[in-house]
Structure formats: structure tokens, C-alpha cells
C-alpha atoms as a printed R data frame, in Angstrom:
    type eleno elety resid chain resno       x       y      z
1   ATOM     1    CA   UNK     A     1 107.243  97.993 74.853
2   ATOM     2    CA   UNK     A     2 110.895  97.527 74.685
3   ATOM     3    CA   UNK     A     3 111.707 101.229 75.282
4   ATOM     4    CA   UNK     A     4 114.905 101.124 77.604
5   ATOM     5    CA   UNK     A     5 115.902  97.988 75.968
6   ATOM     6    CA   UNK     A     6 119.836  98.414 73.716
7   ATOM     7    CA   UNK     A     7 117.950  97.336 71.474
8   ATOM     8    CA   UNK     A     8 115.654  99.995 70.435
9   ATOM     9    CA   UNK     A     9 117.903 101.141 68.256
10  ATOM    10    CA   UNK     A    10 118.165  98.156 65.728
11  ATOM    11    CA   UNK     A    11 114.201  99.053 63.612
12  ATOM    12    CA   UNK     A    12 115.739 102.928 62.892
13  ATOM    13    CA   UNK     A    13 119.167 101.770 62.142
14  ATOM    14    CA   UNK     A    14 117.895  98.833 59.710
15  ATOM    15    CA   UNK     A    15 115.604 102.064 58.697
16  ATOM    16    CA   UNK     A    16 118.430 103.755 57.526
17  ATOM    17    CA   UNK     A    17 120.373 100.899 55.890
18  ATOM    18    CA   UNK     A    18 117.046  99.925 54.069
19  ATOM    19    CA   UNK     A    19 117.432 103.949 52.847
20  ATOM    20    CA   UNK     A    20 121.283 104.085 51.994
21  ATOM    21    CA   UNK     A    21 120.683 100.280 49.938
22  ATOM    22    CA   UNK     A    22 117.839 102.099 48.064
23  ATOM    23    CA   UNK     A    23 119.964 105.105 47.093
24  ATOM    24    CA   UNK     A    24 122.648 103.206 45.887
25  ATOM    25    CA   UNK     A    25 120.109 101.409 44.056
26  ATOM    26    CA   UNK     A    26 118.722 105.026 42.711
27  ATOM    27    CA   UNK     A    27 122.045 105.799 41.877
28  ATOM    28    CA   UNK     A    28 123.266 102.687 40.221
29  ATOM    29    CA   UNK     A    29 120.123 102.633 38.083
30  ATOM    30    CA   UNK     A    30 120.590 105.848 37.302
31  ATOM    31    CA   UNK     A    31 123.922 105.508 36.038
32  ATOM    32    CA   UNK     A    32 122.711 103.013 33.979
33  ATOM    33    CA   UNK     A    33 120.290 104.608 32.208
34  ATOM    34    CA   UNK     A    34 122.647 107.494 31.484
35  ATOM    35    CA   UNK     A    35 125.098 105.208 29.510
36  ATOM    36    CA   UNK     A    36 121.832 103.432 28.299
37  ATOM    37    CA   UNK     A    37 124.169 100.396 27.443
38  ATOM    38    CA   UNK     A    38 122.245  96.732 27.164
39  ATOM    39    CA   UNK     A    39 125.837  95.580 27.750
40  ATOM    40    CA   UNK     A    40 126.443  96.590 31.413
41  ATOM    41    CA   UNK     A    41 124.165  94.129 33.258
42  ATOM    42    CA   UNK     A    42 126.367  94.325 36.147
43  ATOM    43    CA   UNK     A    43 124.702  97.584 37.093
44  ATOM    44    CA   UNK     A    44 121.569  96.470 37.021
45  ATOM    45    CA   UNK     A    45 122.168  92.922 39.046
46  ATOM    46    CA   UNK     A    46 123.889  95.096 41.644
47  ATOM    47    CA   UNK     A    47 121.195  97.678 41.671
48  ATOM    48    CA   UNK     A    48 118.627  95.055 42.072
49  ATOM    49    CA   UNK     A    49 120.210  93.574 44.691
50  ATOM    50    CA   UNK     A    50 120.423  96.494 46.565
51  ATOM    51    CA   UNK     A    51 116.509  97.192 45.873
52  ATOM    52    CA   UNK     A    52 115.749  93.564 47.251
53  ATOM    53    CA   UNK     A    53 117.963  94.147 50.231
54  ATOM    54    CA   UNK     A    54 116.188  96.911 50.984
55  ATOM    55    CA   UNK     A    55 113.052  95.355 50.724
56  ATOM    56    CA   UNK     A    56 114.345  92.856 53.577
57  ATOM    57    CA   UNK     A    57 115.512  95.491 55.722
58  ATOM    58    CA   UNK     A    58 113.034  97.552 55.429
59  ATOM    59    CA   UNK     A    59 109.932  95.135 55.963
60  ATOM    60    CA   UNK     A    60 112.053  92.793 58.303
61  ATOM    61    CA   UNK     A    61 113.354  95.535 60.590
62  ATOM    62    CA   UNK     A    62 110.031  95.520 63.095
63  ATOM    63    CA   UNK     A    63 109.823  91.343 62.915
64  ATOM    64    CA   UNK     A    64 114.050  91.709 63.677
65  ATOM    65    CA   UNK     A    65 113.551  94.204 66.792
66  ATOM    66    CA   UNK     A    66 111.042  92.156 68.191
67  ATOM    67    CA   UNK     A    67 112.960  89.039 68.158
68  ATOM    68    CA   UNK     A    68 116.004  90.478 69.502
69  ATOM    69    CA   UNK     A    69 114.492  92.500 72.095
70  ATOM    70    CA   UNK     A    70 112.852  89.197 73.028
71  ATOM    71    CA   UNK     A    71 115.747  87.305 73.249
72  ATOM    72    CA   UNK     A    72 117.268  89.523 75.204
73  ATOM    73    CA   UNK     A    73 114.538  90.276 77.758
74  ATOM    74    CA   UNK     A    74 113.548  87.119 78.401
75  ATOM    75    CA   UNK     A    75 115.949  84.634 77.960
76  ATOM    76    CA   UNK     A    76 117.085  83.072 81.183
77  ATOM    77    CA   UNK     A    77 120.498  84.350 80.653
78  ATOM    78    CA   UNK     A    78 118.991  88.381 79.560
79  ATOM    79    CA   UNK     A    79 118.351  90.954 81.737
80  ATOM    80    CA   UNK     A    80 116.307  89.523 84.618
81  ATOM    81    CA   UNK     A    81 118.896  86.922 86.004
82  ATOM    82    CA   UNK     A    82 117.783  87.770 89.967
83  ATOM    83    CA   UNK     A    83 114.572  86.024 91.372
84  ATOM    84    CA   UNK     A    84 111.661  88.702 90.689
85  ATOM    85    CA   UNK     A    85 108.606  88.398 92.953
86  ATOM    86    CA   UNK     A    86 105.240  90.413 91.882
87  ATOM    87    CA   UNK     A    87 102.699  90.466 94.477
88  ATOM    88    CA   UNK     A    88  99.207  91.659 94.505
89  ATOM    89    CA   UNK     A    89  97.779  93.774 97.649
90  ATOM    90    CA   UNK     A    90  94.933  96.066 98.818
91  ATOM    91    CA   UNK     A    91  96.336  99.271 97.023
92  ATOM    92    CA   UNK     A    92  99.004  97.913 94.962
93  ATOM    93    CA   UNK     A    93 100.820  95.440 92.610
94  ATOM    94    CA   UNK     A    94 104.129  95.290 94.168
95  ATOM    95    CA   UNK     A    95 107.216  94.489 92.434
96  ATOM    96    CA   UNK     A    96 110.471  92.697 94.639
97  ATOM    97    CA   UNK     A    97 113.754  91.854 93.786
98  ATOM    98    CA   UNK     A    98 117.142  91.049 95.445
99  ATOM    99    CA   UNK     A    99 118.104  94.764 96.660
100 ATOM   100    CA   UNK     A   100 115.027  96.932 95.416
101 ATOM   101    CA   UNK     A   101 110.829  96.910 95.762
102 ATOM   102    CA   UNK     A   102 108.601  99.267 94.037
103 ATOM   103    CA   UNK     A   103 104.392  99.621 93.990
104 ATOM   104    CA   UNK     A   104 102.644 100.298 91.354
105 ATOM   105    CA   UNK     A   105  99.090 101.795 92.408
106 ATOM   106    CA   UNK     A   106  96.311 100.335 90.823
107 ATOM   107    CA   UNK     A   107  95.020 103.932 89.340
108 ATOM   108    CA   UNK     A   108  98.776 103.646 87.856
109 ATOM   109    CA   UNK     A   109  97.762 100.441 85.351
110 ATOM   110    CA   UNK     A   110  96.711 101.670 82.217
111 ATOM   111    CA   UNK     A   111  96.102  97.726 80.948
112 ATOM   112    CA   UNK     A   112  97.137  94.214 80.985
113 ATOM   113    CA   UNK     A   113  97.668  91.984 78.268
114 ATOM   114    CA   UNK     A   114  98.586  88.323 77.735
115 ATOM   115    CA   UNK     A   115 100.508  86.407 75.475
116 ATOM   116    CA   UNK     A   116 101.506  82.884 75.121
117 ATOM   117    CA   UNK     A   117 104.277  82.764 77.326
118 ATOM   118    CA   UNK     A   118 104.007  86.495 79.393
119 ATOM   119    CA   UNK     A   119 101.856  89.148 80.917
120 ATOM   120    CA   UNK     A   120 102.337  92.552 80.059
121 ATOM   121    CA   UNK     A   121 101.107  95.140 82.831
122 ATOM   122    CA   UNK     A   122 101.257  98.643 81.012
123 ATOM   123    CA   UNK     A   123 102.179 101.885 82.994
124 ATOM   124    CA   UNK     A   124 101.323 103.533 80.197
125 ATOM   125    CA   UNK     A   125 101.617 103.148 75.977
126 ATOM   126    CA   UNK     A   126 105.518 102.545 76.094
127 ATOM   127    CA   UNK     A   127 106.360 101.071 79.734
128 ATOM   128    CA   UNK     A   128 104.929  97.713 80.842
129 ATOM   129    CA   UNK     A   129 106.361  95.116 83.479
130 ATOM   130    CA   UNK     A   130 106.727  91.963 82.527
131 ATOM   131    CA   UNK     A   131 105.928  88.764 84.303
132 ATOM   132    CA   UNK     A   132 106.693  85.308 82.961
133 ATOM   133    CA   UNK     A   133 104.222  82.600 82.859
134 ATOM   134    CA   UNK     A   134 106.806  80.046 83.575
135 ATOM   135    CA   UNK     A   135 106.686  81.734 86.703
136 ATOM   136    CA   UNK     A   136 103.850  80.152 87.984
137 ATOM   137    CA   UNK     A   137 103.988  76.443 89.778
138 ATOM   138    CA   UNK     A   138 100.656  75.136 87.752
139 ATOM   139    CA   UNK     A   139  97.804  77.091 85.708
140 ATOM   140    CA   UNK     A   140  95.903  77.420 88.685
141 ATOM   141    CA   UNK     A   141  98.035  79.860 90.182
142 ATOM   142    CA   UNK     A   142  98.299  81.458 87.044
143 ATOM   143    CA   UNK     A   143  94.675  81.855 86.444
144 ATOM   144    CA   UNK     A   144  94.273  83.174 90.047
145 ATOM   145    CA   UNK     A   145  96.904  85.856 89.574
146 ATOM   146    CA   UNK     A   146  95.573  86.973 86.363
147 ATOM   147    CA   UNK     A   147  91.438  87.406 87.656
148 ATOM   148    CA   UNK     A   148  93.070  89.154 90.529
149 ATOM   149    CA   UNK     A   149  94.929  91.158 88.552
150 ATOM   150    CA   UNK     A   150  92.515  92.158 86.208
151 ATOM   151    CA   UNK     A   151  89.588  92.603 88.288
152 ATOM   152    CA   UNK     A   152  92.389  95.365 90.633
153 ATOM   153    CA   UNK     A   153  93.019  97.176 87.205
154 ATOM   154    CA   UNK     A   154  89.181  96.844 85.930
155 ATOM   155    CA   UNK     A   155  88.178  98.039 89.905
156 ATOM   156    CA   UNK     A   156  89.965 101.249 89.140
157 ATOM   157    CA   UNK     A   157  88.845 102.252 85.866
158 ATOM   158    CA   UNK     A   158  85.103 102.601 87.508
């Protein structure tokens, strides 16, 4: 979803710290055993840290992408700054800004999906516009958009 994002980077380079933190943890264990000493706990505390900090990375790196991908996306002061205006018509969902349009043809939109606080029109499995719900001036008009917009998408599938 967050393809073209600086971001997208972050999950494979937590990847690879989560691998370097459990080599050194390899290592240091391994060491370990070789002097087979009960009296150098220090290797062991260090290579257990390095085991749980792997751990973290490894299992937090998807949750940590996310979040900062969020942040950065859609936080008032992220990426979309200019006034964005979608708009649905006969053959199209059209896309405005500031100094650029674009149309998206309905045979173009693979799906749509909702969240809490967005929907996500998909291109295709890694692009998808995104439109905040805050948008909106009431539920109505967000309700309206939405069937609209779905029925287009679902219209085109047939």
C-alpha cells in the first residue's frame, strides 16, 4: 500500500538488524560454549539481549512500517498538504489537485476498501489512492460517495 512511500524501506532494514542482532547472538553464544565457563555470564546476558532484540525487531518491524508510513501519509503536515478533490463521473473517478488532474477509469479499480478513518481505492495489489474520511462535511456525504463509488467499481466487474 505504501509502495512509493521513504518509508518502505524501514520492515527490510529492521529485517536485517533483527538478522545481524541474531548473529551476534549466534556468535556470542557460541563463544560461550567454547570456553564452557559458568563464570562468564556476561556473554550470555549480552547474547540474550541481542536474541530478545531481535525478537522486537523482527516481529515489530511490519506493526513499525505501518505506523510510520501512516504518520507520514496522513498527517496534516505529511505528504498531502494541497487541497485534494476526488470526484465521481460517468466514466471515471477523477482525482484534482492544485496544478495536476488525473482519471482513473472505472475498468482501472481493482477494489475499494474502508477503514476507520480512510478509503482505499486500489489500482491494483500495491497502488491505491487514498481519500480521507475527514474529508467529508457529515456521514451523509460520506455514505453517498462510498455507494457511488462502489456500485461504479461493482458496475464494471459485470
Amino acid at each position: 500500500m505504501f509502495a512509493d512511500s521513504p518509508t518502505r524501506f524501514v520492515a527490510g532494514t529492521l529485517g536485517a538488524l533483527y538478522g545481524f542482532f541474531l548473529a551476534i547472538a549466534a556468535l556470542l553464544l557460541g563463544q560461550f560454549l567454547d570456553r564452557y565457563s559458568g563464570s562468564d555470564r556476561d556473554f550470555v546476558i549480552y547474547a540474550l539481549g541481542c536474541v530478545i532484540l531481535a525478537f522486537v525487531f523482527g516481529v515489530g518491524a511490519k506493526y513499525i512500517h505501518k505506523a510510520l508510513a501512516a504518520r507520514l501519509l496522513f498527517n496534516p503536515t505529511g505528504y498531502s498538504t494541497k487541497p485534494q478533490r476526488f470526484s465521481i463521473e460517468q466514466d471515471a473517478l477523477v482525482h484534482r489537485s492544485s496544478n495536476s488532474s488525473a482519471r482513473f477509469a472505472w475498468t482501472d479499480i481493482e477494489r475499494t476498501e474502508t477503514t476507520s478513518d480512510h478509503i482505499f481505492v486500489f489500482l491494483d495489489r500495491g497502488v491505491a489512492l487514498y481519500i480521507a474520511k475527514r474529508a467529508f462535511p457529515d456521514q451523509h456525504a460520506l455514505n453517498a460517495f462510498l455507494e457511488d463509488l462502489n456500485a461504479r467499481v461493482a458496475a464494471s466487474k459485470a
